[in-house]
BAFI-6388 format. One line per 5 residues: their letters; for each residue x, y, z of N, C-alpha, C. Coordinates in Angstrom, 1 decimal. Layout:
<kemars>
a	X:Y:Z:X:Y:Z:X:Y:Z | ...
</kemars>
This chain:
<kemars>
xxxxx	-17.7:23.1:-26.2:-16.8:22.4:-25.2:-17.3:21.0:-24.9 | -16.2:19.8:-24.8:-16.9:18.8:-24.7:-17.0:18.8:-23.3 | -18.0:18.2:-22.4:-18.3:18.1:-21.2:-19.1:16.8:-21.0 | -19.6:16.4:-20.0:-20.4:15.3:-19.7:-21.7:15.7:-18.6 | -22.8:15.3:-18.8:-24.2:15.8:-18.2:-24.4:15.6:-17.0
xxxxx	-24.6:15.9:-16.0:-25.2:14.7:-14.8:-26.0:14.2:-15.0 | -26.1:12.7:-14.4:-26.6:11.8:-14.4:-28.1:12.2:-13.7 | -28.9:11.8:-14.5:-30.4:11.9:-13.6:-30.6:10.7:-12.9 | -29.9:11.4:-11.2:-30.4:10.4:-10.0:-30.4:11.2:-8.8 | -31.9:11.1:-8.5:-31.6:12.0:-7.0:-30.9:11.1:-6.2
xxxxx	-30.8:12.2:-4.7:-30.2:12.1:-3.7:-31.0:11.1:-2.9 | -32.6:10.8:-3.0:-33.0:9.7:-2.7:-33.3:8.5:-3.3 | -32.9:7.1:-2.4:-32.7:6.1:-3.2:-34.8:5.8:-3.6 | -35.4:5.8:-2.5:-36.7:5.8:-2.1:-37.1:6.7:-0.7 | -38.7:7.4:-1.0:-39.5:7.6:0.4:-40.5:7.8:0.0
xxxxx	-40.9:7.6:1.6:-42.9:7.5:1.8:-43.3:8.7:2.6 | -43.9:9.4:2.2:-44.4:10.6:2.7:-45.7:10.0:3.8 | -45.5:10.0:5.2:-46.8:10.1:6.0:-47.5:11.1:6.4 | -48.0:11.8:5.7:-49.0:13.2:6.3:-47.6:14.3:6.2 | -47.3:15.0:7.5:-46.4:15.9:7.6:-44.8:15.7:7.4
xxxxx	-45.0:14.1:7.7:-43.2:13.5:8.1:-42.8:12.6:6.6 | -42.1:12.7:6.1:-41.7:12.3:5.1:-40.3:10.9:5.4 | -40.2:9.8:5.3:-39.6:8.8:5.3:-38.8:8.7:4.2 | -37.5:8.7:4.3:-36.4:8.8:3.3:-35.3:8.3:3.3 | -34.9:7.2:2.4:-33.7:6.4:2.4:-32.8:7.0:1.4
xxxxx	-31.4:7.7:1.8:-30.5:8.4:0.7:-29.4:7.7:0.4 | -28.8:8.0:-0.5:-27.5:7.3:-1.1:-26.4:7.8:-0.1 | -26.9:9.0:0.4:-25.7:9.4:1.5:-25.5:8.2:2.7 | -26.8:8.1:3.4:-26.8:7.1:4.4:-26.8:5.5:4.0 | -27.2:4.8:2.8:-26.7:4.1:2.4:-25.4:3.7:2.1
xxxxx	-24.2:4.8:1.4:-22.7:4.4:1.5:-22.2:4.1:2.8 | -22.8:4.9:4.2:-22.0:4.4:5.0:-22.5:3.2:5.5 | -23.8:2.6:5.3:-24.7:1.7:5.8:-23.8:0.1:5.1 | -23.9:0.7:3.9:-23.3:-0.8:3.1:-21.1:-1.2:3.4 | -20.7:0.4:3.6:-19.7:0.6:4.1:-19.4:-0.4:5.1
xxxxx	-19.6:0.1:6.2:-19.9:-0.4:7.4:-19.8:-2.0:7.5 | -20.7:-2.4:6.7:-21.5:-3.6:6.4:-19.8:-4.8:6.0 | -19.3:-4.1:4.5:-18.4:-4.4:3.9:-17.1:-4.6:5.0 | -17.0:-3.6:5.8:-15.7:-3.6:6.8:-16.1:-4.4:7.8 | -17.4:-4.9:8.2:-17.2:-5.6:9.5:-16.6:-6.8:8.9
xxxxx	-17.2:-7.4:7.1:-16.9:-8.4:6.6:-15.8:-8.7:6.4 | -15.3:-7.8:6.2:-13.5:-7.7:5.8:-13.0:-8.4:7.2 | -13.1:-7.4:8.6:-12.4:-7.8:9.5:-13.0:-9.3:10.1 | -14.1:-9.6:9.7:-14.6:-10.9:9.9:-13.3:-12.1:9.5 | -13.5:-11.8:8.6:-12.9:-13.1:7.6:-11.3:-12.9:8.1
xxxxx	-11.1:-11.5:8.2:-9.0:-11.5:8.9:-8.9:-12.3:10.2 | -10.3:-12.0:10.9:-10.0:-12.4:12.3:-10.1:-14.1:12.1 | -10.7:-14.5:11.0:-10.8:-16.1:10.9:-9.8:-16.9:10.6 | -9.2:-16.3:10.5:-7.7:-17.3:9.4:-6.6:-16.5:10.9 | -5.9:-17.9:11.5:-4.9:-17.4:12.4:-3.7:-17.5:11.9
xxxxx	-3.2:-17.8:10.7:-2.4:-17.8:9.9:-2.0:-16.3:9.4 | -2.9:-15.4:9.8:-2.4:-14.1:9.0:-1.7:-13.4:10.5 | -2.0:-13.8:11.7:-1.6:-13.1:13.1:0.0:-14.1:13.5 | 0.5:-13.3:14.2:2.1:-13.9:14.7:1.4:-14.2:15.9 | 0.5:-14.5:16.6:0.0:-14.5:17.9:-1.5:-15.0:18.2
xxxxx	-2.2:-15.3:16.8:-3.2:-15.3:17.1:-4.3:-13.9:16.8 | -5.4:-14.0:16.5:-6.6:-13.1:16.1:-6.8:-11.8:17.5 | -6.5:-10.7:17.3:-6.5:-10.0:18.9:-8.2:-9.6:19.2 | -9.2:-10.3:18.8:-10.6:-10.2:19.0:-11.2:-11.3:18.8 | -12.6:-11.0:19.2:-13.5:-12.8:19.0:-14.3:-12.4:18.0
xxxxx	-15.2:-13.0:17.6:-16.7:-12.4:16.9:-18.0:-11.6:17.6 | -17.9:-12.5:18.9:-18.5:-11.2:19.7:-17.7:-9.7:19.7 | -16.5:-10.0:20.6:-15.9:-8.6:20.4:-16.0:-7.7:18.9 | -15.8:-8.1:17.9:-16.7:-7.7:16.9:-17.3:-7.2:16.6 | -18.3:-7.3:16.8:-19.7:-6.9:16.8:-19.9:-5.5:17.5
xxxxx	-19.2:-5.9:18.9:-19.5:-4.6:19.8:-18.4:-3.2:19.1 | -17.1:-4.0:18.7:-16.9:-2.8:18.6:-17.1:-1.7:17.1 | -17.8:-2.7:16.0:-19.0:-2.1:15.2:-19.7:-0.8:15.4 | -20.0:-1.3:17.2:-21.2:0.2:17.4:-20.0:0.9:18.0 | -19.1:0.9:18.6:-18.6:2.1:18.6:-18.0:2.3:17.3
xxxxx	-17.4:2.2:16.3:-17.4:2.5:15.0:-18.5:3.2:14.7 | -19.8:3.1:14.8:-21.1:3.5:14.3:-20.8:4.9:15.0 | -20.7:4.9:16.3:-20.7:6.3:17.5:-19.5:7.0:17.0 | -18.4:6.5:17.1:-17.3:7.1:16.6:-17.3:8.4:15.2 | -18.2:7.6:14.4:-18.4:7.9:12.8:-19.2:9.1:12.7
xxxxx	-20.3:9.2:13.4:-21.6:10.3:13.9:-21.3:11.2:14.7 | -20.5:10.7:15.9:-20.6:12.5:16.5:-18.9:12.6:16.4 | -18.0:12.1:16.0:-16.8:12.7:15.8:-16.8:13.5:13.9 | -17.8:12.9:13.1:-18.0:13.3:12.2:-18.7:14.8:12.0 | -19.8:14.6:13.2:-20.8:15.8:12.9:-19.7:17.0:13.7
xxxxx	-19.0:16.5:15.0:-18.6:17.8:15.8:-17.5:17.8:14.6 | -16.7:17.4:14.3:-15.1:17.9:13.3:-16.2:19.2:12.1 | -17.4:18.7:11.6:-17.7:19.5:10.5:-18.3:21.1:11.3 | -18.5:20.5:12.4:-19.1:21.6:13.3:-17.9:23.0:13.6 | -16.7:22.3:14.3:-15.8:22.6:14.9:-14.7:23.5:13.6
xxxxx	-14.4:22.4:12.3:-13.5:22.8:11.3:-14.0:23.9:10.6 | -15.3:23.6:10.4:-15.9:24.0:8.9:-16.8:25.5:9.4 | -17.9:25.6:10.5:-18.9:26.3:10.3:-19.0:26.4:12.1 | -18.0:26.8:12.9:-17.7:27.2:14.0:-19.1:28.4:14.4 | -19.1:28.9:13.7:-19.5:30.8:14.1:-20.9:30.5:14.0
xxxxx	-21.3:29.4:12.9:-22.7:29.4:12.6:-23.5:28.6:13.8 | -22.6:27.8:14.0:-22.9:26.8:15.1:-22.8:27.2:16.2 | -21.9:28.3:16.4:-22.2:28.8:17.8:-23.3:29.9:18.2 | -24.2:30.5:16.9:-25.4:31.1:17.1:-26.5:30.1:16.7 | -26.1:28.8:16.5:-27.7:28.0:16.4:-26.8:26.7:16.8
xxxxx	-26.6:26.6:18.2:-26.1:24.9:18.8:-27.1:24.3:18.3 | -28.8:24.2:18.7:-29.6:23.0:18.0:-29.7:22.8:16.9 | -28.9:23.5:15.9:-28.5:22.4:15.1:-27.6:21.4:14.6 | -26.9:22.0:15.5:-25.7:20.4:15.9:-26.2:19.6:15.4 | -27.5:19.0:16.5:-28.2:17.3:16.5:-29.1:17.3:14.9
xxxxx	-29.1:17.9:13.8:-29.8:18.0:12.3:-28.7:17.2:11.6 | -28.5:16.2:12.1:-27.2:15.2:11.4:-28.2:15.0:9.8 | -29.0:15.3:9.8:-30.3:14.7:8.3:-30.3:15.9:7.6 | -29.6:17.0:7.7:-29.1:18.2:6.7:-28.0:18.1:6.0 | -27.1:17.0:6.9:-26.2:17.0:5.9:-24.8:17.9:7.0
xxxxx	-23.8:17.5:6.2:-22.4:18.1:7.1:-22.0:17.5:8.4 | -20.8:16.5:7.1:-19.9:15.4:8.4:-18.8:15.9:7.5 | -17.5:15.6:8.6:-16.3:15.6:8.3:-15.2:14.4:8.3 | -14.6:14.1:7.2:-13.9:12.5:7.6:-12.9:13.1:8.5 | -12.5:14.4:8.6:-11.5:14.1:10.4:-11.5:13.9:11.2
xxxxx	-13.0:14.9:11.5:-13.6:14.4:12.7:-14.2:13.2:13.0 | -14.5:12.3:12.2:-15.1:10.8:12.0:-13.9:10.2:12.3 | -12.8:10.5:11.7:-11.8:9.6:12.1:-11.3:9.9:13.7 | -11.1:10.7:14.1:-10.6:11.2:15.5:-11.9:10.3:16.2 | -13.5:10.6:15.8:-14.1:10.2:17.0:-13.4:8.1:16.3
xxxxx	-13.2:7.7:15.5:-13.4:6.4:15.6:-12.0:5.9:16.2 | -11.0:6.9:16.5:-9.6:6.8:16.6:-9.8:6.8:18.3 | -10.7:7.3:19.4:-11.0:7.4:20.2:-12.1:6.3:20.6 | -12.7:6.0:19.9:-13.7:4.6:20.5:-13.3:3.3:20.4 | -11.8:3.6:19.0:-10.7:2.2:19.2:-10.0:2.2:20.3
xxxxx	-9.5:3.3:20.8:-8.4:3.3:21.9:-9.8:2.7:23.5 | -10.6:3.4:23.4:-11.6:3.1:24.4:-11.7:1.6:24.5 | -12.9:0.9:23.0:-12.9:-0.7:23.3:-11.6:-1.2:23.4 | -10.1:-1.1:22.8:-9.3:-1.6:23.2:-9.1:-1.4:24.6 | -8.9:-0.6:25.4:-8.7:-0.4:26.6:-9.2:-1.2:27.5
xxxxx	-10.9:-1.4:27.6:-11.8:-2.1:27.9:-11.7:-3.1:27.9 | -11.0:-3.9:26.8:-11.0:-5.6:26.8:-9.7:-5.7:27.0 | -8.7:-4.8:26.8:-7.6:-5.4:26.6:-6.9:-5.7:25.7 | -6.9:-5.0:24.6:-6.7:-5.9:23.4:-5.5:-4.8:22.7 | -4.5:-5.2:22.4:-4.0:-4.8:21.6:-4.5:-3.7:20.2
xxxxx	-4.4:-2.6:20.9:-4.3:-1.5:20.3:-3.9:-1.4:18.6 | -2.7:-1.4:18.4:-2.1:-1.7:17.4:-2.8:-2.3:16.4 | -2.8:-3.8:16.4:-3.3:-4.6:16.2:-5.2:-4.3:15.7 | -5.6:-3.9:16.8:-7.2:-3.5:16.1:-7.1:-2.1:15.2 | -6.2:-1.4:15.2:-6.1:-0.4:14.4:-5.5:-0.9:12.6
xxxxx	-5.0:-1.9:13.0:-5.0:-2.3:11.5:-5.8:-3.2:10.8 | -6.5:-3.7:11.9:-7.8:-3.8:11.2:-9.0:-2.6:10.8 | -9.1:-2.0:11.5:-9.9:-1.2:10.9:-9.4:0.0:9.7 | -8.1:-0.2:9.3:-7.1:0.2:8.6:-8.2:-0.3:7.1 | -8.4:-2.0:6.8:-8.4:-2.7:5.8:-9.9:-2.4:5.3
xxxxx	-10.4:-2.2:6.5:-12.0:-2.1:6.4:-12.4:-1.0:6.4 | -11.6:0.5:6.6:-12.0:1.6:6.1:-12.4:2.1:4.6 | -11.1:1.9:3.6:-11.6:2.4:2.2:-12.7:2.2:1.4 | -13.5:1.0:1.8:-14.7:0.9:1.3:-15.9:1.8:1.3 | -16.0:1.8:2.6:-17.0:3.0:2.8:-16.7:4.3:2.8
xxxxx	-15.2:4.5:2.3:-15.0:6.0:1.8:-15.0:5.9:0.8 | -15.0:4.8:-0.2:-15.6:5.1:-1.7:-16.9:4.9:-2.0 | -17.8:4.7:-1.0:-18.9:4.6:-1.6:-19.9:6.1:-0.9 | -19.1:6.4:0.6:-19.1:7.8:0.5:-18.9:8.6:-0.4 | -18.0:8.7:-0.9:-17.7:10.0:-2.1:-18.8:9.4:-3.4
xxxxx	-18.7:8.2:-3.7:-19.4:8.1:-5.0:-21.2:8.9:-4.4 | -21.5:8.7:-2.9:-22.7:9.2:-2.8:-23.0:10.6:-3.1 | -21.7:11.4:-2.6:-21.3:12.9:-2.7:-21.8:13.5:-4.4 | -21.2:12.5:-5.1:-21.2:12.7:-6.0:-22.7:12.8:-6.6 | -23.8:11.6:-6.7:-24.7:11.9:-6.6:-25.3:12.9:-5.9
xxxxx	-25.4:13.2:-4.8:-26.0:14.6:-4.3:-25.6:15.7:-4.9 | -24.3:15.6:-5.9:-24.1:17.0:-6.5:-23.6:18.3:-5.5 | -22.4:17.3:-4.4:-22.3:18.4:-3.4:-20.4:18.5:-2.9 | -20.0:19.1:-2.8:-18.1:18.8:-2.6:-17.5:18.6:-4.2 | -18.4:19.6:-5.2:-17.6:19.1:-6.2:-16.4:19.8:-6.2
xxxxx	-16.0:19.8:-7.9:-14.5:20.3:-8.0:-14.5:21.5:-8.8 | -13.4:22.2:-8.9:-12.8:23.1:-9.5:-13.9:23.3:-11.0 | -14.0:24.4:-11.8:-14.1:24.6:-13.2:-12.8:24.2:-14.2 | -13.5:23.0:-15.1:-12.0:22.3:-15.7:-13.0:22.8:-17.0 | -12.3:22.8:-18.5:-12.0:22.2:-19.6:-11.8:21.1:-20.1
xxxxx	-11.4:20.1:-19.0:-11.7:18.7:-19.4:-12.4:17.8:-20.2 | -12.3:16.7:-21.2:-13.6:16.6:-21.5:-14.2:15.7:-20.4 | -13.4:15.1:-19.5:-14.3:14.2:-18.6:-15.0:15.4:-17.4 | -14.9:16.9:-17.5:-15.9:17.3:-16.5:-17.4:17.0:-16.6 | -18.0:17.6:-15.3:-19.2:17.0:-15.1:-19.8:18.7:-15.0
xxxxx	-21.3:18.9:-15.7:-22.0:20.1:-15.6:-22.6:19.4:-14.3 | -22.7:20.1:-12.9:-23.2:20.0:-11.5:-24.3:20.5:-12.0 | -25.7:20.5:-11.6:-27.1:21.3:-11.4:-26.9:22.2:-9.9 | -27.9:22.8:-9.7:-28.0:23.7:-8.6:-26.7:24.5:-8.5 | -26.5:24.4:-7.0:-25.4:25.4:-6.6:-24.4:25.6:-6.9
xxxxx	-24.0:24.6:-7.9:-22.4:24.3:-8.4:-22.9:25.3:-9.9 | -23.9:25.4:-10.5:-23.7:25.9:-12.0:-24.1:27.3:-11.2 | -24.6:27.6:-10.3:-25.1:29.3:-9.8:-23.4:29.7:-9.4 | -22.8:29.2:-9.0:-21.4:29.6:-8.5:-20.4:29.6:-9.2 | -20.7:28.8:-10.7:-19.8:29.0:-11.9:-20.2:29.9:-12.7
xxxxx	-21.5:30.9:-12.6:-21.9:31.7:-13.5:-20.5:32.7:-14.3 | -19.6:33.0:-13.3:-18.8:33.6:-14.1:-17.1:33.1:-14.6 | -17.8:31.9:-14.3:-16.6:31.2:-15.3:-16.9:30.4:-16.8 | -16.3:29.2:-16.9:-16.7:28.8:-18.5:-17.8:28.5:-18.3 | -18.5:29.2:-19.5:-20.2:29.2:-19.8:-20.7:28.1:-19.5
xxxxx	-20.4:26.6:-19.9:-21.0:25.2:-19.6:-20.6:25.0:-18.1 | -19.9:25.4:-17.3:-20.1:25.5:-16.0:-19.6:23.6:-15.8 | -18.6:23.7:-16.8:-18.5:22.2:-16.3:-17.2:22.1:-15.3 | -17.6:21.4:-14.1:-16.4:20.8:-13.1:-15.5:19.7:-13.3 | -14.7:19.6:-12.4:-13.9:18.5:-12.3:-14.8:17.4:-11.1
xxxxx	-15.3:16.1:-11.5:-15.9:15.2:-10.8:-15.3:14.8:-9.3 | -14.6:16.0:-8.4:-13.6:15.4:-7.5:-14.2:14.4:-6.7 | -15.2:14.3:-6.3:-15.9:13.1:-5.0:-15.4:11.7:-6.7 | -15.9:11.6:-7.3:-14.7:10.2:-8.0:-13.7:10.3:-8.2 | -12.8:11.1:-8.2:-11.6:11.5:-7.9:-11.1:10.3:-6.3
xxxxx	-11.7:11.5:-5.6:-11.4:10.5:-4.2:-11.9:9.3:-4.3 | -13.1:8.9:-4.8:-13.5:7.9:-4.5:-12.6:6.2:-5.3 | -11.8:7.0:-6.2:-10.9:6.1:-6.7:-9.6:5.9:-6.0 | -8.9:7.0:-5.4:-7.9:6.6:-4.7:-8.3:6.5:-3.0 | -9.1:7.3:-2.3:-10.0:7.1:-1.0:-10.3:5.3:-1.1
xxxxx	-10.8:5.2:-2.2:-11.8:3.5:-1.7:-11.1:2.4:-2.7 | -10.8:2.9:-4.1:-10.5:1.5:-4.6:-9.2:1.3:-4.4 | -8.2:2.1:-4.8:-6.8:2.6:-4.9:-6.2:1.9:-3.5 | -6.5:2.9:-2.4:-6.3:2.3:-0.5:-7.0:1.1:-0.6 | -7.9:0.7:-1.0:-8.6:-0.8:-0.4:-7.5:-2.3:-1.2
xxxxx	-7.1:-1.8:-2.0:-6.5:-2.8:-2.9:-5.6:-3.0:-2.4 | -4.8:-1.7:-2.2:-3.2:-1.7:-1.2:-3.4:-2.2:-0.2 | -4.4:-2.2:0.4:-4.8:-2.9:2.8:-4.8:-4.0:2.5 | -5.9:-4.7:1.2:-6.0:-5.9:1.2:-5.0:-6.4:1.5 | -3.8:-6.4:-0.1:-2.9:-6.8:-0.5:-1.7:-7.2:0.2
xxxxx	-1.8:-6.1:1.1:-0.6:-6.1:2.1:-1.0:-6.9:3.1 | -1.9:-7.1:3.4:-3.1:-7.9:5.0:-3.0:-8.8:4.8 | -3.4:-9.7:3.1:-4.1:-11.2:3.1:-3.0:-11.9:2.4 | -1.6:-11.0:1.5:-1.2:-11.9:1.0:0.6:-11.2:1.1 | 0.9:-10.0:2.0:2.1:-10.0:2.8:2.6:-10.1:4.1
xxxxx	1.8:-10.3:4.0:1.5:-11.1:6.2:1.6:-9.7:7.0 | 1.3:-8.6:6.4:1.6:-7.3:7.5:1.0:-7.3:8.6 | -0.3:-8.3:8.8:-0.9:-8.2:10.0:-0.1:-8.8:11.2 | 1.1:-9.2:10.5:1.9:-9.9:11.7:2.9:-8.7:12.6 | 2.8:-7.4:11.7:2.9:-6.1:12.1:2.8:-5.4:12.7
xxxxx	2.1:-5.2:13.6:1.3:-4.0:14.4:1.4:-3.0:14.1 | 0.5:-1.7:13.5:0.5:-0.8:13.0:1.4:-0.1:12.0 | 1.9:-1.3:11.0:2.0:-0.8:10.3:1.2:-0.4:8.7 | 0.0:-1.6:8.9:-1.2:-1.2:7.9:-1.8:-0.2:8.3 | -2.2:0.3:10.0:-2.5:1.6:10.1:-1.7:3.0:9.4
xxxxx	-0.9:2.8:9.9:0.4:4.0:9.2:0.1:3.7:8.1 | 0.1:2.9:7.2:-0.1:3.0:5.6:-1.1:3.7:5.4 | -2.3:3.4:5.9:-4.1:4.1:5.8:-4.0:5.4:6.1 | -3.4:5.9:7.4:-3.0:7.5:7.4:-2.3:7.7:6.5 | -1.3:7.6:5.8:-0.3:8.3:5.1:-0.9:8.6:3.7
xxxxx	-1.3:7.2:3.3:-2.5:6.8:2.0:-3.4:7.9:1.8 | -4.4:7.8:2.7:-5.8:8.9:2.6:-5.1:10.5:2.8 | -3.9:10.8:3.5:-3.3:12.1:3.4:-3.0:12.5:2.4 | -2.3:11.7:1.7:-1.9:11.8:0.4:-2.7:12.1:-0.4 | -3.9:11.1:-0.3:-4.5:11.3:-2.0:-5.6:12.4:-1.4
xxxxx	-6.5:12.9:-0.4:-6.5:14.1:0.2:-6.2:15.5:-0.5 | -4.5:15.5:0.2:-3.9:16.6:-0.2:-3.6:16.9:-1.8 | -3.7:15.3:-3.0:-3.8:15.8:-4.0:-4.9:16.6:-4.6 | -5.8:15.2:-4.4:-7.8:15.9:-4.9:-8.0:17.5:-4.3 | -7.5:17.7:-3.4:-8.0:19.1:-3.2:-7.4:20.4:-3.8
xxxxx	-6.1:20.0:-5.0:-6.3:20.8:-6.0:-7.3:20.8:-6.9 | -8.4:20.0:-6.9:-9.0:19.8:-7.8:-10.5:20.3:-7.5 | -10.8:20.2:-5.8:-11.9:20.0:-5.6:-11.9:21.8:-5.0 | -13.3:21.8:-5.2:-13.8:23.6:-4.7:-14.0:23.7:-3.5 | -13.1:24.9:-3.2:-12.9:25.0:-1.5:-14.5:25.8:-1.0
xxxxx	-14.6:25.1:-0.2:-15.5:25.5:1.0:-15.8:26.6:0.9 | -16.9:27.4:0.8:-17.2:28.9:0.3:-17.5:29.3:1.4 | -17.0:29.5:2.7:-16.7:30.4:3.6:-15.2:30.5:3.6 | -14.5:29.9:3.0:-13.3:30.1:3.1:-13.0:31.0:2.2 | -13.8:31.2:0.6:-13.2:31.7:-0.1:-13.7:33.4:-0.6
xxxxx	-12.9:33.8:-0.7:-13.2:35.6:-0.9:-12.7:36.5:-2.1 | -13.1:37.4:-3.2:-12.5:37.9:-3.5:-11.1:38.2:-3.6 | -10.5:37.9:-2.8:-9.2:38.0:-2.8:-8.4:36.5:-2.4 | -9.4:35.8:-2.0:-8.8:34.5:-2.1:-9.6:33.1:-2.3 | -9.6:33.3:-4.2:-11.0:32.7:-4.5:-10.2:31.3:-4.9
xxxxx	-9.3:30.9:-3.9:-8.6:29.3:-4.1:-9.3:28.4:-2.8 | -9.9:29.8:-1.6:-9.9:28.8:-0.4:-9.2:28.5:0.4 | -7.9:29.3:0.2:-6.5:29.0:1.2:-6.9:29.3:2.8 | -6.4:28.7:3.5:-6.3:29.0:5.1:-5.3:29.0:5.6 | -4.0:28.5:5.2:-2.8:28.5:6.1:-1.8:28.1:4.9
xxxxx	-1.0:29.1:4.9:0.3:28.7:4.2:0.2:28.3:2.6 | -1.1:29.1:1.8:-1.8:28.5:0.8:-2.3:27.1:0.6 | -2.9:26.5:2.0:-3.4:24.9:2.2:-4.6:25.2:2.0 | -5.9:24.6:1.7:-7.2:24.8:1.6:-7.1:24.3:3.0 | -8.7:24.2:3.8:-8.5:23.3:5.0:-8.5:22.2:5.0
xxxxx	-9.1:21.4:3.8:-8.7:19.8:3.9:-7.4:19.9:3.9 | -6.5:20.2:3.4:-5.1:20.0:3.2:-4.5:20.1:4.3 | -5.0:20.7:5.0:-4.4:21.8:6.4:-4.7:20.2:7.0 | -5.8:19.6:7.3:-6.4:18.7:8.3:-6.0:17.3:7.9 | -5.1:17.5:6.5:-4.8:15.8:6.2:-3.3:16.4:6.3
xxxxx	-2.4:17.1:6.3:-0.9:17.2:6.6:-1.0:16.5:7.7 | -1.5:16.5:9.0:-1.3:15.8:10.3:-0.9:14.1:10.3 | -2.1:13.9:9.3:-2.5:12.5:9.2:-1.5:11.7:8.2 | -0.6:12.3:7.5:0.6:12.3:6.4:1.4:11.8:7.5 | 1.8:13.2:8.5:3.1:12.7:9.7:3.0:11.8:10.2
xxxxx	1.6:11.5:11.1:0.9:10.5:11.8:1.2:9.0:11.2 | 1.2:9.0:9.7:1.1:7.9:9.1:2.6:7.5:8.8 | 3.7:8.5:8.3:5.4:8.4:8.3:5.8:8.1:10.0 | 5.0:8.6:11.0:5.7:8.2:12.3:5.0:6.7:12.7 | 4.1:6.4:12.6:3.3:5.0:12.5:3.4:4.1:12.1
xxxxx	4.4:4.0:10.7:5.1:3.0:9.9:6.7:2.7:10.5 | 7.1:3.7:10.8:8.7:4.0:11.5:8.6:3.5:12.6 | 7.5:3.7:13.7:7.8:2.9:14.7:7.2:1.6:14.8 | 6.1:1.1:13.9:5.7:-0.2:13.5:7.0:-1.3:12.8 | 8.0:-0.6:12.1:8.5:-1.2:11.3:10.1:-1.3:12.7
xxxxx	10.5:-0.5:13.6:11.2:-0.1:14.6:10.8:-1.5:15.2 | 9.6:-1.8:15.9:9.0:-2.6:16.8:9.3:-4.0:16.4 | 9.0:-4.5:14.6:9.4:-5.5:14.4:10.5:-6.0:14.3 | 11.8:-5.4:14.9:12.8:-5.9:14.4:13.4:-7.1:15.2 | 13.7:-7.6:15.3:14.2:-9.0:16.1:15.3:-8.5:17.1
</kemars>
């Protein structure tokens, strides 16, 4: 069967072991690091040109900056409680301290987005600023660091996909070939974290640009946001025929991972963000009319 090997690269980029405590820079906290990095640049350069606003830039460069760290806050504990809350409830309610073990691993982009969808509404509040308007920026400057999120996933060899026949599947090491033991012998998967990471980061980022810097949507208000929810619902709800559901979800008798209505739970948790994004464009597009 043709298949393709994993790549020999661990999960760390570099560390220094001091005595007991070990110092460790990963590709996981790197994607969001460089992420991050990429979207403050994006929204830099939008807020610089007042040609792209019907009104002018709705922030400064200070404002900026600050509202970076709540993006940062937003990202961490709406990320860690959504994986807490969606994913592994029961386990977390017999061991709360390990909530704060964010360095094990287990975030969720729902709950990352809810907490950053709440620290927009907050700094907007706070300064004053047009809501809308900051939500479409942070619309342009999201896809980035969700493709270099998944491409990290992919390296750690963790959220993969289904058992394909493909020749572009990928043989996983560790727990992905122990959990394919009784399927096709080469145990090879479908690569889903590049999957997403093609329509999540390059696919959405090309579209926000395009529409931001060279169809004047920013003169819009929320309608580049509504694109970014509907976008990431979409391609979401596709990849997760592809990708292997959550193994608390799945059982002998429901070895797809279904939770509601035959949805896996990503699917279940990006339908919202589908509506959210068809009602966010309709009344974005409602708002501009003369």
């Amino acid at each position: 069967m043709l298949a393709l090997d994993f790549p020999n690269i661990g999960p760390e980029i570099f560390a220094i072991d001091l005595g007991s405590f070990r110092l460790a820079l990963r590709w996981y906290a790197m994607g969001y690091i460089v992420g991050i990095l990429i979207g403050w640049w994006i929204i830099g350069r939008a807020i610089a040109r007042p040609a792209l606003w019907r009104a002018g830039a709705p922030m400064t460069k200070a404002q900026l900056e600050e509202l970076v760290t709540w993006m940062v806050i937003g990202i961490v504990v709406g990320g860690r409680l959504g994986f807490v809350l969606f994913y592994q409830p029961g386990y977390y309610l017999t061991h709360p301290l390990d909530i704060l073990k964010v360095w094990q691993g287990g975030m969720a982009f729902h709950g990352g987005f809810l907490g950053v969808v709440a620290g927009v509404w907050l700094f907007s509040r706070r300064h004053g600023l047009p809501t809308a308007s900051v939500a479409d920026l942070l619309a342009i400057a999201t896809p980035p660091a969700l493709g270099l999120v998944r491409v990290a996933n992919f390296i750690n060899a963790e959220l993969w996909g289904r058992p394909t026949d493909a020749p572009w599947g990928v043989i996983f090491p560790g727990k992905a070939a122990q959990a394919c033991a009784t399927a096709t012998e080469a145990c090879a998967r479908h690569p889903s974290q590049l999957y997403e990471a093609l329509l999540e980061g390059v696919v959405l980022a090309v579209l926000l640009l395009w529409l931001a810097f060279r169809r004047g949507w920013l003169k819009r208000p929320g309608l580049l946001a509504g694109t970014f929810f509907l976008g990431y619902g979409l391609s979401r709800l596709v990849v997760e025929f592809f990708r292997q559901a959550d193994a608390q979800f799945v059982t002998p008798d429901n070895p797809w991972g279904h939770v509601f209505l035959g949805m896996t739970m990503g699917q279940l948790l990006s339908l919202p963000m589908v509506i959210a994004g068809l009602a966010t464009i309709w009344w974005a597009r409602r708002r501009a009319r003369p």
